[in-house]
C-alpha positions in Angstrom: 0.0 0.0 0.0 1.3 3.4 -1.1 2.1 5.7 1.8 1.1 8.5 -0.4 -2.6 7.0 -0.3 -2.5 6.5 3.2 -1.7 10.5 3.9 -4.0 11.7 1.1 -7.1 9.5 2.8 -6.3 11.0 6.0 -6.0 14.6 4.7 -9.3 14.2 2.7 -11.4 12.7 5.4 -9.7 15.0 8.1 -11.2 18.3 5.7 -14.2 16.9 5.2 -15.0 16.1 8.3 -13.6 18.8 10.5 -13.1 21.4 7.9 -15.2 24.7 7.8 -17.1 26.1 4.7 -16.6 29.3 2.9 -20.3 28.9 1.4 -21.9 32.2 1.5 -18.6 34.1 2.6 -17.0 36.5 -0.1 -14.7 34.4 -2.0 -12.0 35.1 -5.0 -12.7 32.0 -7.1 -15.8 31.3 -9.5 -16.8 28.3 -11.6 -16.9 29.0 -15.6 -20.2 29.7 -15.1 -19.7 32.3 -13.0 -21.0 30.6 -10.1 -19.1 31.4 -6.8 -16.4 28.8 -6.0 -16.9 27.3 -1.8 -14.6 25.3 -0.7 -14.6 23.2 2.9 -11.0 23.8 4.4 -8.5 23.0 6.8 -6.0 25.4 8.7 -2.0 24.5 8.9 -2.3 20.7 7.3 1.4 18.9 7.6 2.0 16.0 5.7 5.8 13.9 6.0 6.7 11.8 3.5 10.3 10.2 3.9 11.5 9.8 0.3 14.4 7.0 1.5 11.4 4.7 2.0 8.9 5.2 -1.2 7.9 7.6 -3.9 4.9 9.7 -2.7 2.9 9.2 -5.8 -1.0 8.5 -5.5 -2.6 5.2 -6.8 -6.2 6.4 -6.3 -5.6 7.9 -9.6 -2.2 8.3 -11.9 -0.7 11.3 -11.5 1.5 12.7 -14.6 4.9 12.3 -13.6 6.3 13.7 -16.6 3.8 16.8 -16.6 4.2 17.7 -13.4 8.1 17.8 -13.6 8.2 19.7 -16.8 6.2 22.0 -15.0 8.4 22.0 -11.9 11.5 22.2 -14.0 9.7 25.3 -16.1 9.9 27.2 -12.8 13.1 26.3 -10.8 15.3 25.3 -13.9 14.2 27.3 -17.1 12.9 30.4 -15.0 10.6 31.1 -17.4 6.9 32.8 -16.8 5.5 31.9 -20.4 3.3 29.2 -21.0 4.2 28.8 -24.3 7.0 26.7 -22.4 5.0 24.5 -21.0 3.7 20.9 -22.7 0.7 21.4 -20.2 -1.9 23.8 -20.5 -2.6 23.7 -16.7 -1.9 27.6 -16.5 -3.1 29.1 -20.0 -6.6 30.4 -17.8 -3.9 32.9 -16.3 -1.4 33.9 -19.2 -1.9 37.3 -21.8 -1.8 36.9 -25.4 1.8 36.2 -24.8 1.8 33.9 -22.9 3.1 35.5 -19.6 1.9 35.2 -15.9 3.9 38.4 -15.5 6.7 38.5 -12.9 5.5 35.3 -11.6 6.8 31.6 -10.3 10.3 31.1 -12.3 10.4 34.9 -13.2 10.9 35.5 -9.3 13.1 32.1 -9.1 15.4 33.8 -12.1 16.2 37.2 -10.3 19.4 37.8 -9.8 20.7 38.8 -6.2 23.9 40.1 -4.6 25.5 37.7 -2.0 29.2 37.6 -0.4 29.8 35.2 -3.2 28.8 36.8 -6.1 25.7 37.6 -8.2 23.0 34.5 -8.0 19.8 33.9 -8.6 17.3 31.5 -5.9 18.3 28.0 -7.7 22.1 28.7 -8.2 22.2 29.8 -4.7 20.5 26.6 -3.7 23.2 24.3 -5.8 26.0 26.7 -4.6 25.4 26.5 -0.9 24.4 22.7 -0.7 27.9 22.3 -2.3 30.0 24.6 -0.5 27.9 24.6 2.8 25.6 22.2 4.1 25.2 22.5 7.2 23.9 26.2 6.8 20.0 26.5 8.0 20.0 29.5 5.6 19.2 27.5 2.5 15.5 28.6 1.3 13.6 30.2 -1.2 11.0 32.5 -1.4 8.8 33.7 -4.7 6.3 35.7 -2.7 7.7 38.8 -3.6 5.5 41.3 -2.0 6.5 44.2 -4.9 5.8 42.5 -7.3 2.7 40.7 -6.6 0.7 43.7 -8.4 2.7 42.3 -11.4 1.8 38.5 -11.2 -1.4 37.4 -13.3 -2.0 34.6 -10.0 0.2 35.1 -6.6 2.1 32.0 -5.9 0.2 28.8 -3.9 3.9 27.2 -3.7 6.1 30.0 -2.7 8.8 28.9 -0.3 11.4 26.1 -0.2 13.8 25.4 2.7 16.3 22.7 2.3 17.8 20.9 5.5 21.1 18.7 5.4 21.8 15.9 7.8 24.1 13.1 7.9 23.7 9.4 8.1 24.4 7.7 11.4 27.8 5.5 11.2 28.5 7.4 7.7 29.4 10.1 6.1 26.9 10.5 3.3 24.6 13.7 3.6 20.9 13.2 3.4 18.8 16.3 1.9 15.6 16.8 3.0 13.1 19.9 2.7 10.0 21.8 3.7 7.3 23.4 0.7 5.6 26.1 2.1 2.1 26.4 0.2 -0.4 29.1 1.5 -3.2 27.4 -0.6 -4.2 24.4 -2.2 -6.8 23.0 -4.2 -6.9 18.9 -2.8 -8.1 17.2 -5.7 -6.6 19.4 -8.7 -3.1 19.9 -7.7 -2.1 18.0 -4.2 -0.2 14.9 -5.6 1.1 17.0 -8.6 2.7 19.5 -5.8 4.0 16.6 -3.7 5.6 15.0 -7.0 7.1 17.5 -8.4 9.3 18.8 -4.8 9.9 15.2 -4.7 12.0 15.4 -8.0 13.5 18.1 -7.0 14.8 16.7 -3.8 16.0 13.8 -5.7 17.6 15.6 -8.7 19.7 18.1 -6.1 20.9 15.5 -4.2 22.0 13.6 -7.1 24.2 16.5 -8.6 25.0 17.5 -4.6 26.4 13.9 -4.2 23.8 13.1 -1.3 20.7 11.5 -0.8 16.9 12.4 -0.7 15.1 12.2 3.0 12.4 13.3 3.9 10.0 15.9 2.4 7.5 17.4 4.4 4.4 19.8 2.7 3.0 22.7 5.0 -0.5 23.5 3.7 -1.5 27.1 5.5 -5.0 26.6 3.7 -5.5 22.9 2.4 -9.4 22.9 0.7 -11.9 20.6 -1.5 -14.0 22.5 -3.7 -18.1 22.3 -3.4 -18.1 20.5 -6.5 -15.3 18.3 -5.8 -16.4 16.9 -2.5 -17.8 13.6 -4.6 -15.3 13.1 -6.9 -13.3 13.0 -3.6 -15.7 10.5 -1.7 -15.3 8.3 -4.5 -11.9 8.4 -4.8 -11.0 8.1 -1.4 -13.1 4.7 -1.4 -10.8 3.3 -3.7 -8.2 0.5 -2.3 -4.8 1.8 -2.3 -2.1 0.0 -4.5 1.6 -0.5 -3.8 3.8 2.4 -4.5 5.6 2.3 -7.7 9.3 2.4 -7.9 11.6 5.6 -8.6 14.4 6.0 -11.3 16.6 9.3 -12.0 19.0 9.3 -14.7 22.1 8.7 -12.6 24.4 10.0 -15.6 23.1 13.6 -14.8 25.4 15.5 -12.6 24.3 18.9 -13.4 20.9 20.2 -12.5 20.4 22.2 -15.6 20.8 18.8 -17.8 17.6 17.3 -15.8 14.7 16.6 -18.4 11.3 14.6 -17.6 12.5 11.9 -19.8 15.1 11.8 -16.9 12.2 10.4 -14.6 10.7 7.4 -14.5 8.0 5.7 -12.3 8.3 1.9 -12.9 5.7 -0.8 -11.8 3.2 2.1 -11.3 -0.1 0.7 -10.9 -3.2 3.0 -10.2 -6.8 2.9 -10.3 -9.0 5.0 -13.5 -8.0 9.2 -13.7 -11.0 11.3 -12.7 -11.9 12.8 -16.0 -13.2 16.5 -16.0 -12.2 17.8 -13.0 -13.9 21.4 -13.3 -11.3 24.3 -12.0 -12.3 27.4 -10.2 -10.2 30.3 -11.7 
């Protein structure tokens, strides 16, 4: 039985039944029909996953590996805000006639910054500091850029990454581990794409950082089910969980900027029928 499964039925039961309802309450979101967009939710949800064990994707449903890390390579390796980019059209709802989200997700991850050791932007400082030093609680970063949310076409759900380095008892190879920081999330659309995607990441840095991945935990400051989601959730909460597929990473890569999705692969990944026609609240 996937772990993943067991933490997502948890999570989903937990907000259903405990969570509190926006219905009525002046809310952002609407349906394409214009309809107003409830959700039930759930204050500060903390879900652990320890990556040395098992990959944290669902078997309720299949999750799109390779989607879901072109998308989180998009932001954190190409450090692009155009959609035009992308092989999914997950985020066309919020892009001009460009293309752009404005100064948004990898716009704010390519920004260069002055340090002690140079000019750098939020991923090279990552890679330079896991290198060069480890063992610093300083390694994080942020894409909630206050002056420039005016600028972004949708504020970032995912903003804020803080990487952690310990080492193995009776050895001396490092084990990476890390913390997402999400202020919102919708459960069903985007919760196992979110945890998939910082997943790969944690793998691919330790690979070209010569450690291992740990442990990845996801800090959900506002983890909801939308009103017309709370059946499709029901149902696929019902389903029996599978066992957890198994995890392969090019191991020729060495630099992060060489990762590709064809670099990841989920073998023996067995899941139960997608849930077609999710609607999304914009």
């Amino acid at each position: 039985m996937s772990y993943a499964d067991k933490i997502f039925i948890n999570m989903c039961r937990d907000i259903i039944e405990n969570g509190t309802s926006t219905e009525g309450e002046k809310v952002r979101p609407v349906w394409e029909d214009g309809t107003s967009a409830y959700t039930i939710k759930r204050f500060g949800v903390v879900n652990r996953y320890d990556l040395s064990k098992e990959f944290p994707a669902l078997t309720l449903r299949r999750t799109a590996i390779k989607s879901c890390v072109d998308e989180m390579l998009w932001i954190w390796q190409k450090k692009s805000n155009n959609v035009h980019v992308l092989r999914s059209h997950i985020w066309d709802s919020w892009a001009d006639e460009t293309g752009s989200i404005g100064k948004a997700y990898g716009y704010q991850m390519g920004v260069k910054h002055q340090y002690k050791e140079g000019m750098m932007d939020q991923t090279d400082r990552v890679i330079y500091d896991l290198k060069n030093n480890p063992y610093s609680r300083r390694i994080m970063t942020n894409i909630y850029v206050h002056q420039d949310l005016h600028e972004m076409n949708l504020y970032p759900c995912a903003y804020s990454m803080t990487f952690n380095v310990t080492k193995e008892k009776d050895s001396d190879r490092l084990t990476l581990n890390g913390i997402l920081n999400q202020r919102s999330q919708d459960v069903l659309a985007a919760n196992n794409w979110n945890v998939c995607q910082y997943a790969v990441l944690l793998h691919m840095l330790a690979q070209v950082c010569d450690m291992k991945a740990g442990e990845f935990v996801h800090v959900i400051a506002d983890a909801h089910i939308y009103d017309r989601h709370v059946p499709m959730i029901k149902e696929l909460i019902s389903r029996e969980p599978l066992p957890a597929p198994t995890f392969r990473l090019n191991p020729e890569v060495k630099d992060f900027y060489d990762f590709t999705p064809e670099d990841v692969r989920l073998d023996n990944y067995e899941t139960h029928p997608q849930i077609k026609d999710i609607p999304i609240a914009v």
